[in-house]
Backbone as CSV, one residue per row, in Angstrom:
resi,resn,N_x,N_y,N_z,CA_x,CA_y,CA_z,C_x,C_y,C_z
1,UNK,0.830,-1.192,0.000,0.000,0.000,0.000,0.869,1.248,0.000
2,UNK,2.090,1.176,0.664,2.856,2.223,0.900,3.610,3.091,0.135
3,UNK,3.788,1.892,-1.305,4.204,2.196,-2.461,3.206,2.724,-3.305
4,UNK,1.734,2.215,-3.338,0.865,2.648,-4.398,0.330,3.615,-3.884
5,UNK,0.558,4.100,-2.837,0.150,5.630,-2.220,1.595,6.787,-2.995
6,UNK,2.934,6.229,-2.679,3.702,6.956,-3.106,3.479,7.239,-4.973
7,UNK,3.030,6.261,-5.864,2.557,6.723,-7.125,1.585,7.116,-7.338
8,UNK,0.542,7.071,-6.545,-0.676,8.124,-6.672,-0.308,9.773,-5.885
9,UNK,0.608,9.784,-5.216,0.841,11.138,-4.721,2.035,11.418,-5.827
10,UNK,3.082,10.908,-6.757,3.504,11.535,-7.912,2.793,11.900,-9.071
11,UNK,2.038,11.046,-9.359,0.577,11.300,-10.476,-0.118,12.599,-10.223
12,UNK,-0.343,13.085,-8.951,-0.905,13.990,-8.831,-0.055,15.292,-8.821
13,UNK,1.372,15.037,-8.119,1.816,15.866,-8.501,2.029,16.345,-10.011
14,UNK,2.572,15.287,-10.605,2.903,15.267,-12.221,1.503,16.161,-12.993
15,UNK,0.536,15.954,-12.294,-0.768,16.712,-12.987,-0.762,17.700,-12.392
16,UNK,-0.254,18.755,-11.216,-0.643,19.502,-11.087,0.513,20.471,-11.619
17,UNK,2.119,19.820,-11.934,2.686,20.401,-12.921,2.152,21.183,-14.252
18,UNK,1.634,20.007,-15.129,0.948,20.109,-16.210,-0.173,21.544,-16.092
19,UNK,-1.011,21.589,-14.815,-2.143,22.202,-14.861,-1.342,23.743,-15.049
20,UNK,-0.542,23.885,-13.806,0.448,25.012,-13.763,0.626,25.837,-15.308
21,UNK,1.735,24.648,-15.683,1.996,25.110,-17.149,0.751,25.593,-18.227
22,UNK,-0.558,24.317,-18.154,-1.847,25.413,-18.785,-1.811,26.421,-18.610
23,UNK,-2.182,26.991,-17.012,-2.650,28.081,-16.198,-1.417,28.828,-16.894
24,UNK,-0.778,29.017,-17.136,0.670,29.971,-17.548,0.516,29.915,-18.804
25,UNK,-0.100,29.461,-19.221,0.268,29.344,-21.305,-1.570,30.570,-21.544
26,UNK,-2.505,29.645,-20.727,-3.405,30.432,-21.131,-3.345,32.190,-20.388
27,UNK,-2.559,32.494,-18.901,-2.375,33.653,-18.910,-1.273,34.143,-19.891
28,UNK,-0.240,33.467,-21.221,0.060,34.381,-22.039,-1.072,34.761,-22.805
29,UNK,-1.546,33.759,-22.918,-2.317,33.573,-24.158,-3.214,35.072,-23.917
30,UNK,-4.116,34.732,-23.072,-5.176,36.050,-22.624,-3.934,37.495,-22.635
31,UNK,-2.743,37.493,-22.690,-2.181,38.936,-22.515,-2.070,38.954,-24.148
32,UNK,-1.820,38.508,-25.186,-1.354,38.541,-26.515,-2.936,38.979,-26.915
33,UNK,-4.170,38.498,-26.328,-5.498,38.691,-26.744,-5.691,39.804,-26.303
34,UNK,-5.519,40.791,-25.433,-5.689,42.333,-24.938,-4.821,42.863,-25.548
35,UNK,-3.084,42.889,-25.761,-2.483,43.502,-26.985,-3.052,43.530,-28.139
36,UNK,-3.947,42.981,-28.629,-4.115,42.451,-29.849,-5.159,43.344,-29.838
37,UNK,-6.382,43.397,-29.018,-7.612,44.244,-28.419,-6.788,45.612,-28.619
38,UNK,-5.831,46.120,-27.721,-5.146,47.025,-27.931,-4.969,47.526,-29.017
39,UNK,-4.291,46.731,-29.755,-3.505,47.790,-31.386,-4.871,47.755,-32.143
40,UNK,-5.824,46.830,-31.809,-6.568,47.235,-33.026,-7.702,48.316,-32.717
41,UNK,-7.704,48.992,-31.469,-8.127,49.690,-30.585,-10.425,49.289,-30.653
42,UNK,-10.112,48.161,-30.378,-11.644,47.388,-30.350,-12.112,48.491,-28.885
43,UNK,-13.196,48.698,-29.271,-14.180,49.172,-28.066,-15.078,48.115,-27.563
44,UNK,-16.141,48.306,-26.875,-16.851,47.217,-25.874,-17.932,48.296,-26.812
45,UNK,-18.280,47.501,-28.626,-18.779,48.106,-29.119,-20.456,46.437,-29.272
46,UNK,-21.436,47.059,-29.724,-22.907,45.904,-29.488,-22.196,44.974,-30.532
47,UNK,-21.904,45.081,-31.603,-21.012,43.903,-32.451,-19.830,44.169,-33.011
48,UNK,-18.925,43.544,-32.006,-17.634,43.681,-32.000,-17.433,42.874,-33.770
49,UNK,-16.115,44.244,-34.162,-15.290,43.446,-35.437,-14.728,42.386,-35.173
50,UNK,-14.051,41.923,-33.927,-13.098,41.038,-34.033,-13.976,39.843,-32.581
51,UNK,-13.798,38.733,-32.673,-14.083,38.031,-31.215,-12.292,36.995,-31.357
52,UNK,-11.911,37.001,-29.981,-11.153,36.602,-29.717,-11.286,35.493,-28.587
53,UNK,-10.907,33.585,-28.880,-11.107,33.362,-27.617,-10.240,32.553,-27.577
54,UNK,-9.750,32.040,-26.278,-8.356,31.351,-26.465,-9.152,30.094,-25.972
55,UNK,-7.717,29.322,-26.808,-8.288,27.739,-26.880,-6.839,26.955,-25.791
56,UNK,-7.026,25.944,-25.826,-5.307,25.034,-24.837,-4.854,25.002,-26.042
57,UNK,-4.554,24.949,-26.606,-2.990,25.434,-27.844,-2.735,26.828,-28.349
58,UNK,-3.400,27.573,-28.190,-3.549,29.169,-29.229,-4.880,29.900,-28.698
59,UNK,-4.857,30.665,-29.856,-6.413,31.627,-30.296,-7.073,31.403,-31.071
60,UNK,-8.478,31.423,-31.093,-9.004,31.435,-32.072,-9.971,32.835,-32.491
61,UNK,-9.648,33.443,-33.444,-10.503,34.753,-34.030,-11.112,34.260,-35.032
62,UNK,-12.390,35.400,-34.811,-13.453,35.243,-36.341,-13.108,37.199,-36.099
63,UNK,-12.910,37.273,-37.632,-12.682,38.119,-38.083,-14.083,38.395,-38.885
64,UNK,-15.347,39.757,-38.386,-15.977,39.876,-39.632,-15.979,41.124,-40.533
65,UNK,-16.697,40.502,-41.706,-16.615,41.573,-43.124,-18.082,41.841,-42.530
66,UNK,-17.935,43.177,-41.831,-19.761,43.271,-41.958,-19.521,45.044,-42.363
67,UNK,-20.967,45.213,-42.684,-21.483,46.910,-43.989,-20.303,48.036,-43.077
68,UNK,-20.805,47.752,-41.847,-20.230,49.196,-40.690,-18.550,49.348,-40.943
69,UNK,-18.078,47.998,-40.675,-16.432,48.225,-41.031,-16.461,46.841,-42.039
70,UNK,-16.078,46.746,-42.584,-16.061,45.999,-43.947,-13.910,45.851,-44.183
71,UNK,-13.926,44.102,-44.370,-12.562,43.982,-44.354,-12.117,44.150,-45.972
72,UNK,-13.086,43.497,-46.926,-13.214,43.691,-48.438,-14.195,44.104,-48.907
73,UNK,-13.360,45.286,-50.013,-14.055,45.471,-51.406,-16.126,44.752,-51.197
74,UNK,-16.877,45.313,-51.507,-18.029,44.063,-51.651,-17.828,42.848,-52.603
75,UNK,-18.139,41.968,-52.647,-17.765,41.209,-53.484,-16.629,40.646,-54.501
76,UNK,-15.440,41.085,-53.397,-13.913,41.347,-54.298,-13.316,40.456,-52.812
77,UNK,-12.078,39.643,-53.365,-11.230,39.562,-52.110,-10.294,41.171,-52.381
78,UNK,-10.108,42.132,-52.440,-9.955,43.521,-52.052,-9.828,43.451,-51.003
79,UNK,-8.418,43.923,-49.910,-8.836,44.275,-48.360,-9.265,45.762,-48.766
80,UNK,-10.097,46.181,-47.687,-9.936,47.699,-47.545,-9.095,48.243,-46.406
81,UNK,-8.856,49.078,-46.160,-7.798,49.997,-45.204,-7.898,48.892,-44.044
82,UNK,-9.046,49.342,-43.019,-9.610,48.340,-42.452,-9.180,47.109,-42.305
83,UNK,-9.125,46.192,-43.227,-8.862,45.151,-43.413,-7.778,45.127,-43.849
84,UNK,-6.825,45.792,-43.942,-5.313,45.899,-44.429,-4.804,45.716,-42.942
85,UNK,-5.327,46.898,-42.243,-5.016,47.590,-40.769,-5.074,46.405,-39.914
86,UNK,-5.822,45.651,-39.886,-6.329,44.517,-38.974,-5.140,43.143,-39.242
87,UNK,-5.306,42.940,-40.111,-4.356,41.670,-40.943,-2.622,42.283,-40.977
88,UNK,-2.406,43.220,-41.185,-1.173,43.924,-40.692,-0.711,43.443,-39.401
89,UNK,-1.270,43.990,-38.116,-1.146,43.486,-36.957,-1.304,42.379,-36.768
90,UNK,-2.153,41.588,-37.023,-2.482,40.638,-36.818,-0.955,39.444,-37.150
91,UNK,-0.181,39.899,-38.566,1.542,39.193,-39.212,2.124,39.751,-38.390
92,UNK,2.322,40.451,-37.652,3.281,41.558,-36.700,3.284,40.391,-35.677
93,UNK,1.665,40.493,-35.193,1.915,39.269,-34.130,2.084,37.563,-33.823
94,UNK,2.007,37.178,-34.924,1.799,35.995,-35.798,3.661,35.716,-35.268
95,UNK,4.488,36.811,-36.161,5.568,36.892,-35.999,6.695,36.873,-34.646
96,UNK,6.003,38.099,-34.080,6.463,37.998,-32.802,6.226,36.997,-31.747
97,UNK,5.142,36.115,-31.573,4.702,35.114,-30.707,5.177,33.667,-31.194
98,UNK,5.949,33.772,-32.408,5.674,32.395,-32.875,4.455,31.484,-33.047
99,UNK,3.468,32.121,-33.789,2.127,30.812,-33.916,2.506,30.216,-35.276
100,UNK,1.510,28.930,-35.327,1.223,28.579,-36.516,-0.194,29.317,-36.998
101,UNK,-0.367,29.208,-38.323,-1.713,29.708,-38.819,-2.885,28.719,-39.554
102,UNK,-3.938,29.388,-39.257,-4.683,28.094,-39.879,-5.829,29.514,-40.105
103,UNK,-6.347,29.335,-41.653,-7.066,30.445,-41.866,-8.262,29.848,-42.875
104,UNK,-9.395,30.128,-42.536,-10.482,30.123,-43.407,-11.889,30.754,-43.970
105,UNK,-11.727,31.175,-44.688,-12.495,31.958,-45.332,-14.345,31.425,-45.362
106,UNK,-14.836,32.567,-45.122,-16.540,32.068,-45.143,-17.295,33.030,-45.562
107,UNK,-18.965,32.729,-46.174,-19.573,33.526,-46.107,-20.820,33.246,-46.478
108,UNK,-21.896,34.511,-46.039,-23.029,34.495,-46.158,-23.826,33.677,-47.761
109,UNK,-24.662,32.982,-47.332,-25.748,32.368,-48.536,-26.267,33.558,-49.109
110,UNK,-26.918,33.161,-50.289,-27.656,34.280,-51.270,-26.721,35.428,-52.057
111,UNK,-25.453,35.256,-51.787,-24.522,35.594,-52.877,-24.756,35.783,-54.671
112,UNK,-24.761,36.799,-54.956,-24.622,36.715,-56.348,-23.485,37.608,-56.691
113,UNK,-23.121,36.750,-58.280,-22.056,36.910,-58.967,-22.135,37.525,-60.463
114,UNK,-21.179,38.491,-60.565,-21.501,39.199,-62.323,-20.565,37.951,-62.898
115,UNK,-19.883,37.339,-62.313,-18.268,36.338,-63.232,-19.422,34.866,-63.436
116,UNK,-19.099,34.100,-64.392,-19.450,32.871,-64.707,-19.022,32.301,-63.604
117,UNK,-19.526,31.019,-63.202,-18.699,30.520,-62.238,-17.857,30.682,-61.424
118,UNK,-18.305,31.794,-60.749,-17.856,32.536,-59.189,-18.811,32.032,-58.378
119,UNK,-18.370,31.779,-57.392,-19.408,31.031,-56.008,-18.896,31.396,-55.151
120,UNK,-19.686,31.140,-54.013,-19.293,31.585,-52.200,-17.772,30.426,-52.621
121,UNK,-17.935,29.622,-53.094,-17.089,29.033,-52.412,-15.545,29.201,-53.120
122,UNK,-15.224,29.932,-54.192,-14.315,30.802,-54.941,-13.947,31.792,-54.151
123,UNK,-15.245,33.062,-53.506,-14.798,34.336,-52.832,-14.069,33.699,-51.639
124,UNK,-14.992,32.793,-51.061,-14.152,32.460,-49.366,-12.592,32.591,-49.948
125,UNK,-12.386,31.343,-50.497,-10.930,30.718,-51.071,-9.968,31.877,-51.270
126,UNK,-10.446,32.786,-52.163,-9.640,34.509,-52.852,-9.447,34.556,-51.896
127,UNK,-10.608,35.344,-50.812,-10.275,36.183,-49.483,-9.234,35.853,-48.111
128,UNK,-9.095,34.331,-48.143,-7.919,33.874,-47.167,-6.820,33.936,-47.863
129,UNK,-6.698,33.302,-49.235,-5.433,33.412,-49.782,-4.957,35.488,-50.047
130,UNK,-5.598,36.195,-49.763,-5.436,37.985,-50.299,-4.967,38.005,-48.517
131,UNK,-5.597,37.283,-47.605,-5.135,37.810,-46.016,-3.676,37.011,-46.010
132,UNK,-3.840,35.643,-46.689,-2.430,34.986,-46.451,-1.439,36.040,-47.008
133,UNK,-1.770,36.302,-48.276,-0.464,37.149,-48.674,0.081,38.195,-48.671
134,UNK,-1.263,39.113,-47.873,-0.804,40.133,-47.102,-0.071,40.198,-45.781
135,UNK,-0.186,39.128,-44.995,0.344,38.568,-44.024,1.710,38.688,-43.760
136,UNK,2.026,37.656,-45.164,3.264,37.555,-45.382,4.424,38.959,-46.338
137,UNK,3.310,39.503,-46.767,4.139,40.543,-47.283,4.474,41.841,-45.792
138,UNK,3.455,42.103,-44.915,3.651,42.806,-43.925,5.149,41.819,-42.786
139,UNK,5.012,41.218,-42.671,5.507,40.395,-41.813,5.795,38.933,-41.028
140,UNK,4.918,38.189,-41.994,4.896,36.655,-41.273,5.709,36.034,-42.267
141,UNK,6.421,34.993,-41.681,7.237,34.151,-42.407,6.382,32.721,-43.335
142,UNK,6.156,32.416,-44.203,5.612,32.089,-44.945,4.875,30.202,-44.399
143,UNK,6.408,30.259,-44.060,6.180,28.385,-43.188,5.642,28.729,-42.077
144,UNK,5.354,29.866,-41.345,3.882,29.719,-40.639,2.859,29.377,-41.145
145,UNK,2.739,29.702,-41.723,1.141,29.266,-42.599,0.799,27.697,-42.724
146,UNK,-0.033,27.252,-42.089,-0.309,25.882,-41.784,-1.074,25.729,-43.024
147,UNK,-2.591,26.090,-43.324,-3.840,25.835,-43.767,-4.263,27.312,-44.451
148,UNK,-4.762,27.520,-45.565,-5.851,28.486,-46.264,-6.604,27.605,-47.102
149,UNK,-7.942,28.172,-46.292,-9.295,27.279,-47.209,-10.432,27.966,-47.165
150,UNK,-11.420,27.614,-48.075,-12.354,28.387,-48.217,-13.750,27.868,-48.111
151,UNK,-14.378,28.164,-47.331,-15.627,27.039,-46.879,-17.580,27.649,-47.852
152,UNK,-17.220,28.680,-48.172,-18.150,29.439,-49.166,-19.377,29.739,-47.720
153,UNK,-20.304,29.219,-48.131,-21.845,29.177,-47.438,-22.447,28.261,-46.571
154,UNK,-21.367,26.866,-46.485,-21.414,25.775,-46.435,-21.459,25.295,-44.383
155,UNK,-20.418,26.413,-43.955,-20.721,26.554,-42.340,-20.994,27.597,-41.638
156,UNK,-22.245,27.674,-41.622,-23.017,29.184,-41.074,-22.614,29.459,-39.555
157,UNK,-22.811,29.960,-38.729,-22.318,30.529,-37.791,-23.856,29.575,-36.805
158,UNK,-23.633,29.343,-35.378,-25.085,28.838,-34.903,-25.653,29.716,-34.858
159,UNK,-27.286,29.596,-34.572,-28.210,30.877,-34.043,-27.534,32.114,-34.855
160,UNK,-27.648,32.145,-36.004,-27.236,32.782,-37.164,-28.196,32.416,-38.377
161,UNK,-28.855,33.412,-38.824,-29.532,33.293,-40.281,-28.078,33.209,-41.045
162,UNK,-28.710,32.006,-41.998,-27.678,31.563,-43.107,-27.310,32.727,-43.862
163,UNK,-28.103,34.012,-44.216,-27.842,35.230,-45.488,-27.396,36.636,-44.265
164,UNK,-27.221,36.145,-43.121,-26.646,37.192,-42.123,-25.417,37.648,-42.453
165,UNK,-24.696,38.712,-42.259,-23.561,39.234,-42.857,-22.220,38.633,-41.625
166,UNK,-22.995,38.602,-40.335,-21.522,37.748,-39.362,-21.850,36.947,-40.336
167,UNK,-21.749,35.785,-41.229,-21.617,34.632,-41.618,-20.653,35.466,-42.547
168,UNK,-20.373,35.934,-42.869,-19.182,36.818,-43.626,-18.152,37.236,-43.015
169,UNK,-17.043,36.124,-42.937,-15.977,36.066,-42.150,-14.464,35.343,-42.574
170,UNK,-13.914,35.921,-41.868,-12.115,34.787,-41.349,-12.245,34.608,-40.013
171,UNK,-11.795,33.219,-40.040,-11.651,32.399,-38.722,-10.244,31.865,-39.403
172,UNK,-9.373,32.719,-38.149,-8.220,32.791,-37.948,-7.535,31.860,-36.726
173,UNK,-7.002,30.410,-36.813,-6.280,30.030,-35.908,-5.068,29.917,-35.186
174,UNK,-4.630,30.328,-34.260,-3.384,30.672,-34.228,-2.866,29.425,-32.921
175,UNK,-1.602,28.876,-32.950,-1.438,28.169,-32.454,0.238,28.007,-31.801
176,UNK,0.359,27.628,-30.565,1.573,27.888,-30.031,2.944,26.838,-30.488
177,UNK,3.727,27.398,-31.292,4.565,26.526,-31.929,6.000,26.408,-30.834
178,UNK,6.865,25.727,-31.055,8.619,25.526,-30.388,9.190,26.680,-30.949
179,UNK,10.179,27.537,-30.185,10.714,28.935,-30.196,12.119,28.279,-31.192
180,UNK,12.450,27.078,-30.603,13.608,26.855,-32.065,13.066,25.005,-32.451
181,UNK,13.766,25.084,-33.297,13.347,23.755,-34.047,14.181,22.352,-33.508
182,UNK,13.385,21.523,-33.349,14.197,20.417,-32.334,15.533,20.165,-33.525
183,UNK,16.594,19.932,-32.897,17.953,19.486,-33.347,18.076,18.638,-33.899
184,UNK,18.290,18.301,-35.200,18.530,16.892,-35.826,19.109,16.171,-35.028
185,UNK,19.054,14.721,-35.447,20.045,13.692,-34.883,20.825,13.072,-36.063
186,UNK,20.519,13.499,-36.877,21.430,13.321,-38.604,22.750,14.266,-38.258
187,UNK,24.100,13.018,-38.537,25.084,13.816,-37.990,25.368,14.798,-39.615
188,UNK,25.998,15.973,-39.460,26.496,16.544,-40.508,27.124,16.789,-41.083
189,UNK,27.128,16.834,-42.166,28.434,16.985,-43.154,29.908,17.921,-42.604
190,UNK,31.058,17.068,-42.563,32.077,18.255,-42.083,32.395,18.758,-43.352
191,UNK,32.904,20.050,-43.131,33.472,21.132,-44.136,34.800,20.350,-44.397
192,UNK,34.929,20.643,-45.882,36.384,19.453,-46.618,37.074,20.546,-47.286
């Protein structure tokens, strides 16, 4: 008994290590989410542009295109200022924190198109790949970029009318990567 008491009192310790380290990852996490609140100077406005919520690996943002502040052009992947301004910061911090990215494009049903064969599910696709590459032209290193995809009309938001304009969005994942890259064990070539 004396022993299986001593591995149930390391188990618990060993978990309350672990919990620690959560509790510390999600208070960065929540400070990178108020900087972030910060630069983009969000108010405690009735529908916020940006929602931010942290997950146990990262953040997750929905970014929306709605009439009041609008991230694109109507019907263009176009950023506008706005949406330049937002996605700017957004590679700044991408950069500085080390995340990975995972980005996908969405939007409202009842879409129409002047182009032949343009669909929700074309604009989504444009509009992550125009944030990816603004991203990377402001500041993110390119092999961050995990995922860009484009989901069209196809995943509405809950308790959301399908032709609602929040359904007109980026959902932006950001995720906590290793500050350097584990060390090969492939020995290396000496200089001859």
């Amino acid at each position: 008994w004396g022993m299986m008491q001593d591995e149930i009192q390391a188990t618990q310790k060993d978990a309350t290590l672990n919990d620690q380290t959560h509790t510390e990852n999600q208070g960065y996490l929540r400070a990178i989410a108020r900087d972030l609140h910060r630069l983009l100077n969000i108010k405690d406005e009735q529908q916020p542009p940006v929602d931010i919520q942290i997950t146990p690996d990262g953040l997750k943002m929905t970014v929306y295109d709605r009439s009041k502040k609008p991230l694109f052009e109507k019907g263009t992947d176009q950023l506008t200022e706005w949406g330049t301004f937002v996605f700017q910061n957004l590679a700044w911090l991408i950069e500085r924190y080390n995340f990975q990215v995972y980005l996908e494009g969405h939007t409202p049903s009842g879409l129409s198109f002047d182009k032949d064969n343009y669909t929700p599910w074309e604009l989504s696709t444009d509009r992550a790949n125009a944030v990816r590459r603004l991203m990377e032209y402001y500041a993110m290193d390119p092999s961050k970029m995990k995922r860009v995809a484009g989901f069209g009309d196809s995943q509405p938001l809950a308790d959301v009318p399908a032709d609602s304009e929040d359904n007109q969005r980026i959902n932006v994942a950001l995720t906590l990567t290793q500050k350097d890259p584990p060390k090969s064990d492939t020995p290396q070539p000496s200089p001859t």
